[in-house]
Jmol script that loads the backbone (N, CA, C; Angstrom):
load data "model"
ATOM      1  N   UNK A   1       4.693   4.753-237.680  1.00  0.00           N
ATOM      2  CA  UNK A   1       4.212   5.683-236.662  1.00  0.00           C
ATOM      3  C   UNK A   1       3.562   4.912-235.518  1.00  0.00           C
ATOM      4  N   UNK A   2       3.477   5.683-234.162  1.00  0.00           N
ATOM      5  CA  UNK A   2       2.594   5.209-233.426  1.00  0.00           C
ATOM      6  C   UNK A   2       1.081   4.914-233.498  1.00  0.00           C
ATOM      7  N   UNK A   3       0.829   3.821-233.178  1.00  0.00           N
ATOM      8  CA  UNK A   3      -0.673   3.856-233.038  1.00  0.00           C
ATOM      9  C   UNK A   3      -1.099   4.052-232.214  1.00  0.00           C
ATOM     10  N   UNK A   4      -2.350   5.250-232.456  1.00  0.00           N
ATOM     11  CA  UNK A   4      -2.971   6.261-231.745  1.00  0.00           C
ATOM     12  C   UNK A   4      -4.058   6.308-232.502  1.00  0.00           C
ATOM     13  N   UNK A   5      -5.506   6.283-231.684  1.00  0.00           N
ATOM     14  CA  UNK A   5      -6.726   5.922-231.878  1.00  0.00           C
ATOM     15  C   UNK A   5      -7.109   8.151-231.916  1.00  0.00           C
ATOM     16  N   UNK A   6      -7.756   8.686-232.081  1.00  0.00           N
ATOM     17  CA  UNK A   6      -8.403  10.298-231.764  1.00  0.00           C
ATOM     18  C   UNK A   6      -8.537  10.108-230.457  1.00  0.00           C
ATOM     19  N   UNK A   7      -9.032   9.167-229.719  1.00  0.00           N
ATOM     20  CA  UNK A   7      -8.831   9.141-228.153  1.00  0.00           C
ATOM     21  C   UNK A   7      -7.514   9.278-227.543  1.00  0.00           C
ATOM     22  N   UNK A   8      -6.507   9.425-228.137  1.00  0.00           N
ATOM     23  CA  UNK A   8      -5.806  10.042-227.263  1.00  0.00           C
ATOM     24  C   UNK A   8      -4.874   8.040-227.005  1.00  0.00           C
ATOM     25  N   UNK A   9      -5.002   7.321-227.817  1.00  0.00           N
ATOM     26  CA  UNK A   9      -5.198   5.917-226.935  1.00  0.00           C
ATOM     27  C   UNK A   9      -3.646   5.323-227.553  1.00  0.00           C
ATOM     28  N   UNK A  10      -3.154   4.594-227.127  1.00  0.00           N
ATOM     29  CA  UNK A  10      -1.704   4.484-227.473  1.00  0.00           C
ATOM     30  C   UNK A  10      -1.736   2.254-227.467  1.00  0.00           C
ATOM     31  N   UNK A  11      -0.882   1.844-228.483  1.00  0.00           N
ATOM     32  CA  UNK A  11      -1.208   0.138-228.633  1.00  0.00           C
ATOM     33  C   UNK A  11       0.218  -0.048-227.642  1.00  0.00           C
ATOM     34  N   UNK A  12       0.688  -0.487-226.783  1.00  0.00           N
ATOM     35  CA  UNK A  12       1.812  -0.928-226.076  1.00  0.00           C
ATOM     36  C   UNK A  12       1.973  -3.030-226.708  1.00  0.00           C
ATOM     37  N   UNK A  13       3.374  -3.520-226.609  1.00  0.00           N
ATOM     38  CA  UNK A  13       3.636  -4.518-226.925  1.00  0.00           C
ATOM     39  C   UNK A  13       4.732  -4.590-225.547  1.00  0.00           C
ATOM     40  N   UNK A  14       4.261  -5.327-224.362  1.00  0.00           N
ATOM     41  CA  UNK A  14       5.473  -5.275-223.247  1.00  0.00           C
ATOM     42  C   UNK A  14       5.530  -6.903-223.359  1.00  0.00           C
ATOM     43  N   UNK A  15       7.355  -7.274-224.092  1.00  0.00           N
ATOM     44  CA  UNK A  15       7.882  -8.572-223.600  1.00  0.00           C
ATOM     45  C   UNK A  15       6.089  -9.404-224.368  1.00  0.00           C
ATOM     46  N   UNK A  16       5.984  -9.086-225.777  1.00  0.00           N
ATOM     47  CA  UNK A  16       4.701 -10.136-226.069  1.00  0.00           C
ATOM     48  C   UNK A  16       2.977  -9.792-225.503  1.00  0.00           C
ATOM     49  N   UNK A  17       2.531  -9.297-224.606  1.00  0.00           N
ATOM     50  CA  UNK A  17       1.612  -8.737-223.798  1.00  0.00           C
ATOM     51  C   UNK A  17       1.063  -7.375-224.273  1.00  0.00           C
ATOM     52  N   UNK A  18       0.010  -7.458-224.845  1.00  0.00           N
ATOM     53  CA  UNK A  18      -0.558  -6.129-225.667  1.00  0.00           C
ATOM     54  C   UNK A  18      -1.249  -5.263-224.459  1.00  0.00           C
ATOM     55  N   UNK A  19      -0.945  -3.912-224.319  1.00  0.00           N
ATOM     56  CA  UNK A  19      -1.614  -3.243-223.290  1.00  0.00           C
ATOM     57  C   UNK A  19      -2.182  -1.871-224.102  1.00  0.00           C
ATOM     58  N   UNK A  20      -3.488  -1.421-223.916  1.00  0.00           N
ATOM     59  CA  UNK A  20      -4.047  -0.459-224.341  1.00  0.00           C
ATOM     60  C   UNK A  20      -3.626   0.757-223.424  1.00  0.00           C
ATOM     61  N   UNK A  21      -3.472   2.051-223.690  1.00  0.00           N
ATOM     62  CA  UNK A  21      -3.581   3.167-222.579  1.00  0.00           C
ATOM     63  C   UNK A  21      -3.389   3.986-223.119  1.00  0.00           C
ATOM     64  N   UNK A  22      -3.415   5.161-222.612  1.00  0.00           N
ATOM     65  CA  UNK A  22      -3.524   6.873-222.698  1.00  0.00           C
ATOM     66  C   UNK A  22      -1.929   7.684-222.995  1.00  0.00           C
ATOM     67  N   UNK A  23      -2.070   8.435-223.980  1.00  0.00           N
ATOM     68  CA  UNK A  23      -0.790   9.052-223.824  1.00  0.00           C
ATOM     69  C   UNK A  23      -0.752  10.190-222.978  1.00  0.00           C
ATOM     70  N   UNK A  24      -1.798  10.512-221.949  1.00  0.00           N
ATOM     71  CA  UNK A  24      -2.024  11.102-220.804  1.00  0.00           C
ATOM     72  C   UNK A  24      -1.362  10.302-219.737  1.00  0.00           C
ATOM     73  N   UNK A  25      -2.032   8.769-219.838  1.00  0.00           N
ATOM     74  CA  UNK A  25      -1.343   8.031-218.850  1.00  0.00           C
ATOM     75  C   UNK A  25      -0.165   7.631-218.698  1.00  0.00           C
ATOM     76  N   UNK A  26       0.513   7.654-219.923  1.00  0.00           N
ATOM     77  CA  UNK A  26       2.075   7.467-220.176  1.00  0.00           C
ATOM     78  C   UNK A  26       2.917   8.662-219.968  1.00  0.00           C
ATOM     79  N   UNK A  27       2.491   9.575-220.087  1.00  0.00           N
ATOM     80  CA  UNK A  27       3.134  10.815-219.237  1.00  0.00           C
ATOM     81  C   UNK A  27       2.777  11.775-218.320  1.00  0.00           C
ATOM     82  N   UNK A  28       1.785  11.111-217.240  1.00  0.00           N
ATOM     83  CA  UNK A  28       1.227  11.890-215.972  1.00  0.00           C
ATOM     84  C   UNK A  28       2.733  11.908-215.061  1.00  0.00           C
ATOM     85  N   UNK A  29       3.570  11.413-214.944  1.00  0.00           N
ATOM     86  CA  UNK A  29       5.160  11.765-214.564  1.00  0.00           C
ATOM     87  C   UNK A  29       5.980  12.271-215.445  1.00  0.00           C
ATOM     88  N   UNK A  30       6.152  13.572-215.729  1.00  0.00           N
ATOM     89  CA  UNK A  30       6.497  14.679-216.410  1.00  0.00           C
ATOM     90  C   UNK A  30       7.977  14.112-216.261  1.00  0.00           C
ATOM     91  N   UNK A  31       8.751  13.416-215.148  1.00  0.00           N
ATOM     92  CA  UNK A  31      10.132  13.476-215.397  1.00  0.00           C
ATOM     93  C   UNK A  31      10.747  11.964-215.634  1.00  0.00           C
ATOM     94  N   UNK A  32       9.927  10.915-216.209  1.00  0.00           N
ATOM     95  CA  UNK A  32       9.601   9.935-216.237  1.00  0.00           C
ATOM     96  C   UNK A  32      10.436   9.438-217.818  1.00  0.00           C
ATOM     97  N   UNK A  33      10.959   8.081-217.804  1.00  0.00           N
ATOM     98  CA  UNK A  33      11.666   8.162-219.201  1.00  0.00           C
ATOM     99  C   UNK A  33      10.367   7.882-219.889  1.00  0.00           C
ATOM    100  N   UNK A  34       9.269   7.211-219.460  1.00  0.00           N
ATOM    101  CA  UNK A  34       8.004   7.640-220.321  1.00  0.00           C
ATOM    102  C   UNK A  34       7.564   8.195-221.023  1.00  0.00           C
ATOM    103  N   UNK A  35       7.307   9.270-219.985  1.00  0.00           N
ATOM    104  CA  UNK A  35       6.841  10.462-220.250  1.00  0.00           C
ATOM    105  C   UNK A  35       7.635  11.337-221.474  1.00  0.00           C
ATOM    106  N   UNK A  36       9.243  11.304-221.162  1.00  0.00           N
ATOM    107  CA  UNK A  36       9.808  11.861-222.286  1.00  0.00           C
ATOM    108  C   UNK A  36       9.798  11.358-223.776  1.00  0.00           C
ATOM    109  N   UNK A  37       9.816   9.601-223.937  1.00  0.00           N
ATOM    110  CA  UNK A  37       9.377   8.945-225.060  1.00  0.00           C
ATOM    111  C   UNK A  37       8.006   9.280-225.742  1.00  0.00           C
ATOM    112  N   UNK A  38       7.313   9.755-225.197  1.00  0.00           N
ATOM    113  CA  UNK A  38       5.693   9.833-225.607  1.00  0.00           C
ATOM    114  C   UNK A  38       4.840  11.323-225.566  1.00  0.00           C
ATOM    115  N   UNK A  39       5.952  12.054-224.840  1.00  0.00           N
ATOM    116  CA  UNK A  39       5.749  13.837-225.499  1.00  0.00           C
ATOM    117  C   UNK A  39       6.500  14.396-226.500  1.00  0.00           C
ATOM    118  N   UNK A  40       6.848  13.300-227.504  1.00  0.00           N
ATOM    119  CA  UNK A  40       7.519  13.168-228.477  1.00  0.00           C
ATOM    120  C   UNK A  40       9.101  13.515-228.523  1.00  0.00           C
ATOM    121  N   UNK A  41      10.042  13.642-227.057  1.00  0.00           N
ATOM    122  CA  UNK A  41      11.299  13.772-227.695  1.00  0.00           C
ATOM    123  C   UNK A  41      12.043  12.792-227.402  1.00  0.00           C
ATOM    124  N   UNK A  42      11.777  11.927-228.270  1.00  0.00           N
ATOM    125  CA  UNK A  42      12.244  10.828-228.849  1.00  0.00           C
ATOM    126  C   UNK A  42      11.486  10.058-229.995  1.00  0.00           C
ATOM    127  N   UNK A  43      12.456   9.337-230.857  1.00  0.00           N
ATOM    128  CA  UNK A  43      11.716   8.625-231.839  1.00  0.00           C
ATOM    129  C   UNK A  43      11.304   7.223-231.352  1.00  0.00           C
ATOM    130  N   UNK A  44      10.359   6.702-231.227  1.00  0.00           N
ATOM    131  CA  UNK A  44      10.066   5.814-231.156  1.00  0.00           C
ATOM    132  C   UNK A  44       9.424   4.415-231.315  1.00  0.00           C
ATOM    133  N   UNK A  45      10.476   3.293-231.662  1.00  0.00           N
ATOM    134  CA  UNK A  45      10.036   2.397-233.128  1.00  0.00           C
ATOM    135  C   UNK A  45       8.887   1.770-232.928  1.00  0.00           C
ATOM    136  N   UNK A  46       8.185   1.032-233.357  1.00  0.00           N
ATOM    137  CA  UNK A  46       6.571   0.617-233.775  1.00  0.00           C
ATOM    138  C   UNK A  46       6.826  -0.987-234.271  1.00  0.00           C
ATOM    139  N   UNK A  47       6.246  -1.690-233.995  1.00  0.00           N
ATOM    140  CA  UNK A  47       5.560  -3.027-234.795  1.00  0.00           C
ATOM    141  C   UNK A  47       5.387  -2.770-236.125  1.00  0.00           C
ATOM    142  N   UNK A  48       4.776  -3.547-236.786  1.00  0.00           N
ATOM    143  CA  UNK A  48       4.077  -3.466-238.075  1.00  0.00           C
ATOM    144  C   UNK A  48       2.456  -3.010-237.622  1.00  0.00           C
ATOM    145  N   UNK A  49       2.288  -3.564-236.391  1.00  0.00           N
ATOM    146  CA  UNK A  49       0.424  -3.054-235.855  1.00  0.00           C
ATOM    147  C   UNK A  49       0.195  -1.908-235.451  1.00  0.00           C
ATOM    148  N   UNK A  50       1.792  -1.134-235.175  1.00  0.00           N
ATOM    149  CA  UNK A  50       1.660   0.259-234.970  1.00  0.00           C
ATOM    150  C   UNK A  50       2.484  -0.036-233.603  1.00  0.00           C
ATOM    151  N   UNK A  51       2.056  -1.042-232.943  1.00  0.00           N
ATOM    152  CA  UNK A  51       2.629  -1.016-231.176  1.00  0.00           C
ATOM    153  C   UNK A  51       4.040  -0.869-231.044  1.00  0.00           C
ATOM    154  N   UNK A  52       3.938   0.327-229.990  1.00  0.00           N
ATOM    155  CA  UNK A  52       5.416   0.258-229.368  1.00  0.00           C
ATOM    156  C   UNK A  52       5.979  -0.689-228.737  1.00  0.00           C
ATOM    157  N   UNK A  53       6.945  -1.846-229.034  1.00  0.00           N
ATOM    158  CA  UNK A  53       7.517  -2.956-228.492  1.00  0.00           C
ATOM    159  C   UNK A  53       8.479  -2.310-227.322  1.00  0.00           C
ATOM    160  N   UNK A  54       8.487  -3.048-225.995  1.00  0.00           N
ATOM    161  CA  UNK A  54       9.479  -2.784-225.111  1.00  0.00           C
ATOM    162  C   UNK A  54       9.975  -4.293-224.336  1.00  0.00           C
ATOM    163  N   UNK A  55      11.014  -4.485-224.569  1.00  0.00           N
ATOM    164  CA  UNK A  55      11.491  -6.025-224.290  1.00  0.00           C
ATOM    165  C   UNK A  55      11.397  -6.077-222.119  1.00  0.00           C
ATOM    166  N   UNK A  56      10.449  -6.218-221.626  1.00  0.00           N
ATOM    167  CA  UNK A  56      10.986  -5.669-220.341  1.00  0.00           C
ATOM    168  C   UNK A  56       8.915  -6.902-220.051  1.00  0.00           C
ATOM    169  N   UNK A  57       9.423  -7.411-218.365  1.00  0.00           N
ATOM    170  CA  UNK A  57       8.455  -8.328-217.965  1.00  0.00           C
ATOM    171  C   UNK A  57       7.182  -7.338-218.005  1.00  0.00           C
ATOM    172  N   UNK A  58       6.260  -8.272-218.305  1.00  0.00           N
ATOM    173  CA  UNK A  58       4.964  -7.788-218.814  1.00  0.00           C
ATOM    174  C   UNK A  58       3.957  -7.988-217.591  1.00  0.00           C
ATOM    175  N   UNK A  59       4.409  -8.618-216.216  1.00  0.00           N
ATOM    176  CA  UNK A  59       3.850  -8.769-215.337  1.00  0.00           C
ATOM    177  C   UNK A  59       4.316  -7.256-214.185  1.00  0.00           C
ATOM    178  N   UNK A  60       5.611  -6.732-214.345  1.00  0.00           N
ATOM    179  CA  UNK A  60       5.953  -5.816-213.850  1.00  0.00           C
ATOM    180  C   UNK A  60       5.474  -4.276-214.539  1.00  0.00           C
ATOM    181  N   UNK A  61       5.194  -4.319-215.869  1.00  0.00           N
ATOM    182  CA  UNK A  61       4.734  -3.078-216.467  1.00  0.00           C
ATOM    183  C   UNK A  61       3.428  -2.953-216.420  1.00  0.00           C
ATOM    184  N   UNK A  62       2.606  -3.992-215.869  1.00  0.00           N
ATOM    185  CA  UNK A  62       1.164  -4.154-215.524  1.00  0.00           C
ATOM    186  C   UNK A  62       0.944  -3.150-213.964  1.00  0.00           C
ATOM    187  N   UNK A  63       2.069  -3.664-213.111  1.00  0.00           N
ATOM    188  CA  UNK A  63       2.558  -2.953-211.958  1.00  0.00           C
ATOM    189  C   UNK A  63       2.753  -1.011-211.878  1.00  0.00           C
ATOM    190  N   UNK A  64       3.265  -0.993-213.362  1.00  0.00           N
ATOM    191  CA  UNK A  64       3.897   0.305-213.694  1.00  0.00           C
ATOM    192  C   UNK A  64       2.817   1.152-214.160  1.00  0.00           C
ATOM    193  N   UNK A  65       2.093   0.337-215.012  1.00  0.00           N
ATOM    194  CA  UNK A  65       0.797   1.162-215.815  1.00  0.00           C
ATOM    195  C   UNK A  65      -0.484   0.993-214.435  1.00  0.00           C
ATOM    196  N   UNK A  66      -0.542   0.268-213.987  1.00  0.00           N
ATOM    197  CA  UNK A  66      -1.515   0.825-212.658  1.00  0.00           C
ATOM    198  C   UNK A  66      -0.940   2.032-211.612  1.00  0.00           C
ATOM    199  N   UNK A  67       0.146   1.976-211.372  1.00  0.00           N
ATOM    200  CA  UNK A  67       0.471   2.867-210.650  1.00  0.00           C
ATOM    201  C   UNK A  67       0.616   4.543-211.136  1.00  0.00           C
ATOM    202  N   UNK A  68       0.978   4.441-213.004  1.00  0.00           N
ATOM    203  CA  UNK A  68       0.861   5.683-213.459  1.00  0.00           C
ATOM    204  C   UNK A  68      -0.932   5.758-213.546  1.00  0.00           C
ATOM    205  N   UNK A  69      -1.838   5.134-213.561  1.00  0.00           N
ATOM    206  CA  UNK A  69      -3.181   5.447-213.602  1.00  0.00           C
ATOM    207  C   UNK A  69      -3.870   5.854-212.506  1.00  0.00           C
ATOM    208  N   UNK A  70      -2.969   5.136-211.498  1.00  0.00           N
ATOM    209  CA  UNK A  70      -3.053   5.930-210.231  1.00  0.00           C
ATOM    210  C   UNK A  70      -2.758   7.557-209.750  1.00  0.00           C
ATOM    211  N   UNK A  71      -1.654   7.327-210.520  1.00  0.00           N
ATOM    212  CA  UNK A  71      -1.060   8.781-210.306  1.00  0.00           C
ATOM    213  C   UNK A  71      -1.778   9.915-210.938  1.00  0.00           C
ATOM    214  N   UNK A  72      -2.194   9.915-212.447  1.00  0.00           N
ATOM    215  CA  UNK A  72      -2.659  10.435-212.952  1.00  0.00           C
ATOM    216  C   UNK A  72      -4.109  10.885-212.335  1.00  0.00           C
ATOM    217  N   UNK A  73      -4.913   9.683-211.502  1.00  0.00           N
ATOM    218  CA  UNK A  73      -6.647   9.773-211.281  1.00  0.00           C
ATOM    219  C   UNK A  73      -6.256  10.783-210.171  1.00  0.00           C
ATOM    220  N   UNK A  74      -4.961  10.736-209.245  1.00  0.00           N
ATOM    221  CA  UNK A  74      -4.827  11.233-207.493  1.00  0.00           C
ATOM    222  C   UNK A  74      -4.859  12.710-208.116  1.00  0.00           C
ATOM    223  N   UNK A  75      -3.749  13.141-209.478  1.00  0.00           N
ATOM    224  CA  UNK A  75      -3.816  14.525-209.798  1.00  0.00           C
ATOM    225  C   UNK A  75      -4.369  15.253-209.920  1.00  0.00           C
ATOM    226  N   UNK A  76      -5.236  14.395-210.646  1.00  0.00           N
ATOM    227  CA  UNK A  76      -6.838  15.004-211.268  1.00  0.00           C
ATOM    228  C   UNK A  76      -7.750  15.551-210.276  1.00  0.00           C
ATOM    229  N   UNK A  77      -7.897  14.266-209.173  1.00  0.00           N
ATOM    230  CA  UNK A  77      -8.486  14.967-207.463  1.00  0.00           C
ATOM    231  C   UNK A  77      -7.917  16.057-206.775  1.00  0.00           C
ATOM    232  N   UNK A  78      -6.413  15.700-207.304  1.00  0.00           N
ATOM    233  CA  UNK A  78      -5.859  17.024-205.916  1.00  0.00           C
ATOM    234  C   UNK A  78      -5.477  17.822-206.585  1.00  0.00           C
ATOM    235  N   UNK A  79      -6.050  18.272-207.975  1.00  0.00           N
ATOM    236  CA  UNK A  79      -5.764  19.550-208.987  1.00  0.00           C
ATOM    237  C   UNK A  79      -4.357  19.752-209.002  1.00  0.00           C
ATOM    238  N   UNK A  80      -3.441  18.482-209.236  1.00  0.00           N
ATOM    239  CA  UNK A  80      -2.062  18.276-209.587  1.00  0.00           C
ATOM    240  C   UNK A  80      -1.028  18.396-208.360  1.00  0.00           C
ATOM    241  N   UNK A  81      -1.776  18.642-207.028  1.00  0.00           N
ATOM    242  CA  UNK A  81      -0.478  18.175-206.322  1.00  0.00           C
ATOM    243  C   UNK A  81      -0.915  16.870-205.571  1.00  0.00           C
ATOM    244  N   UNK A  82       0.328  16.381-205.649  1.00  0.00           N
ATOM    245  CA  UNK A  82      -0.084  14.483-205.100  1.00  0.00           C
ATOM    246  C   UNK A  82       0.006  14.387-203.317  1.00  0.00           C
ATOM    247  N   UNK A  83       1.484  15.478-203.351  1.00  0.00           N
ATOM    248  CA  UNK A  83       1.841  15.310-201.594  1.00  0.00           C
ATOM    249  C   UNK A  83       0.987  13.909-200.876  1.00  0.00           C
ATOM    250  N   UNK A  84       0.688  14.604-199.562  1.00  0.00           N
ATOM    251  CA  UNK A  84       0.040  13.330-198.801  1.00  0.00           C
ATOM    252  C   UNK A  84      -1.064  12.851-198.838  1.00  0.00           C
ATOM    253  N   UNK A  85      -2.017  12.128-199.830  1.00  0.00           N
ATOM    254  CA  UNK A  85      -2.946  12.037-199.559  1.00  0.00           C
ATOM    255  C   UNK A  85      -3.669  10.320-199.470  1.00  0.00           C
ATOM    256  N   UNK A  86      -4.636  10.427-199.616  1.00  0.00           N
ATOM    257  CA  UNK A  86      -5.675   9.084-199.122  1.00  0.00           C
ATOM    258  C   UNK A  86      -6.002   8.583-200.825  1.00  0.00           C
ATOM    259  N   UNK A  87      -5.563   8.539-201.568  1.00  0.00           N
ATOM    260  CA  UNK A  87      -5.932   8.570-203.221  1.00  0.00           C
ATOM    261  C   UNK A  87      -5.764   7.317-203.493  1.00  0.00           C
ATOM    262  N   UNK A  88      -4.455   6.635-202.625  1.00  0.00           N
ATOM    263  CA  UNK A  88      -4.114   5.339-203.217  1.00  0.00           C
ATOM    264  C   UNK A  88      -3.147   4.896-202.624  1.00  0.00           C
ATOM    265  N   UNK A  89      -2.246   3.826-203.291  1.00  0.00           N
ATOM    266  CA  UNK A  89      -1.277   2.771-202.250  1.00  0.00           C
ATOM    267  C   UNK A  89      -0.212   4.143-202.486  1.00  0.00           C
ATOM    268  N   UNK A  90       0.325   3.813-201.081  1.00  0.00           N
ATOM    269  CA  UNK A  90       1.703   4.231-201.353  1.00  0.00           C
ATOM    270  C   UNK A  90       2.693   3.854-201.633  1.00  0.00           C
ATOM    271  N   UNK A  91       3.135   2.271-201.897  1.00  0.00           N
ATOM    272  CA  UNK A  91       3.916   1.812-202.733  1.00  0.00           C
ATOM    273  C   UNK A  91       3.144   0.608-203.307  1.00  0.00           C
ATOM    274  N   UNK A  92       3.933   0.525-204.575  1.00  0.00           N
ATOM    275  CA  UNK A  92       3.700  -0.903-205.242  1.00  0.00           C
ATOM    276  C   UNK A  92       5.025  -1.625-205.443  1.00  0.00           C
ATOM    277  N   UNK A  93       5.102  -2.180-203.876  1.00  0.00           N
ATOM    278  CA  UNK A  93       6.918  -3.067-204.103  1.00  0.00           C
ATOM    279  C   UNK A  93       7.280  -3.404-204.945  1.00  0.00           C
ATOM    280  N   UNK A  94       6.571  -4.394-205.760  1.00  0.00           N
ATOM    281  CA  UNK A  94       6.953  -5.232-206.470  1.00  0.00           C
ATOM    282  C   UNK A  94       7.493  -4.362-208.143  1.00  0.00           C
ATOM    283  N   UNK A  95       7.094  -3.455-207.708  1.00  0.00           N
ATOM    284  CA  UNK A  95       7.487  -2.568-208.832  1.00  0.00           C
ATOM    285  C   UNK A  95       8.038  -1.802-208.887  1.00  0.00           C
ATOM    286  N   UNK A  96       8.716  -1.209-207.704  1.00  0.00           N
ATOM    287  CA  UNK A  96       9.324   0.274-207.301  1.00  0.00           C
ATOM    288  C   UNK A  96      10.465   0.377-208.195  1.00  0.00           C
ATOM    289  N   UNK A  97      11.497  -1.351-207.881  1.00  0.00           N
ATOM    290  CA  UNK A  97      12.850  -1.197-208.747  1.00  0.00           C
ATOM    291  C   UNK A  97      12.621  -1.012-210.353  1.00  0.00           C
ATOM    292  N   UNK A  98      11.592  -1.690-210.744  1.00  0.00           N
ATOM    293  CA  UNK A  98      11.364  -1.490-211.846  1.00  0.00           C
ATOM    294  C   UNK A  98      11.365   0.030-212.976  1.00  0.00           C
ATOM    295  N   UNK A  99      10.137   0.682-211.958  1.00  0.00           N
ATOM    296  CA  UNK A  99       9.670   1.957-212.548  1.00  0.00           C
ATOM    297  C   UNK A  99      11.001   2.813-212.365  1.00  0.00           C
ATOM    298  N   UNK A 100      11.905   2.632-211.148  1.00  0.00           N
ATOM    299  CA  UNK A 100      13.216   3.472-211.134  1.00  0.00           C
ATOM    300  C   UNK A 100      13.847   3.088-211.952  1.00  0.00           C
ATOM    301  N   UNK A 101      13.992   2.236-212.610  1.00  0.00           N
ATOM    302  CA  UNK A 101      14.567   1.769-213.840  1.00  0.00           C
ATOM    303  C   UNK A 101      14.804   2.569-215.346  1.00  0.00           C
ATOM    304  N   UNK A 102      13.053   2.778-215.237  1.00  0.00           N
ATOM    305  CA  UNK A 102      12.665   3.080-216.180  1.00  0.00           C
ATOM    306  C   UNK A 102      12.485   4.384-216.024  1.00  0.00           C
ATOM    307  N   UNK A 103      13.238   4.866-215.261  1.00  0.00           N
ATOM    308  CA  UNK A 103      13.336   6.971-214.525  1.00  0.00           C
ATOM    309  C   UNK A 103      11.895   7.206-214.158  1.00  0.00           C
ATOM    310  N   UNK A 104      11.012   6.578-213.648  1.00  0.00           N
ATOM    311  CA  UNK A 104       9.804   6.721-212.968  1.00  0.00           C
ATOM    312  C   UNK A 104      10.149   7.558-211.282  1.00  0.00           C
ATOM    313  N   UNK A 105       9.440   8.405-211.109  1.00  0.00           N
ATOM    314  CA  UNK A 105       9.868   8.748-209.413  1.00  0.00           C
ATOM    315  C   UNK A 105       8.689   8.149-208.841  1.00  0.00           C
ATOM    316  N   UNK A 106       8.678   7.993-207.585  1.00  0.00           N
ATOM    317  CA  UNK A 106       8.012   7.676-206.340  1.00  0.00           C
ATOM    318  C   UNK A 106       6.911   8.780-206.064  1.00  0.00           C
TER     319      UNK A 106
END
end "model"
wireframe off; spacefill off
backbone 0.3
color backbone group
């Protein structure tokens, strides 16, 4: 199974690189292949430590998980609509191809 703390807290394994986070934060993009892995429709395999392994650069999903924490904090301010606002970057280049990759939207 996944490891998941009562906080809500999820163990990530990206490419070797252990990342802590939210299964809020992993699916604040509702249409996100994320998001669909981690509102459970899909199975998804585990370590022996519990962590979800994903073979993919660990310097670019650092990119990905700030920008969904972003997204998630802007929602929270603008009571879920993001449209135009002053909340945060509007792109993170270095990551854009990435997160489209990974069915992330803009």
């Amino acid at each position: 199974t996944v490891w998941k703390d009562k906080k809500n807290q999820i163990k990530l394994n990206i490419g070797g690189t252990s990342y802590e986070t939210s299964i809020d934060t992993l699916t604040c993009d509702p249409e996100s292949m994320l998001a669909a892995m981690f509102a459970g429709n899909f199975h998804v395999d585990t370590l022996e430590d519990g962590a979800c392994f994903f073979d993919r650069d660990p310097k670019l999903f650092r990119e990905i998980l700030l920008y969904l924490r972003w997204l998630r904090d802007a929602r929270s301010a603008s009571d879920g609509d993001c449209g135009d606002n002053d909340y945060g970057p509007v792109q993170y280049c270095p990551m854009i191809t990435e997160a489209e990759k990974d069915g992330l939207s803009r």
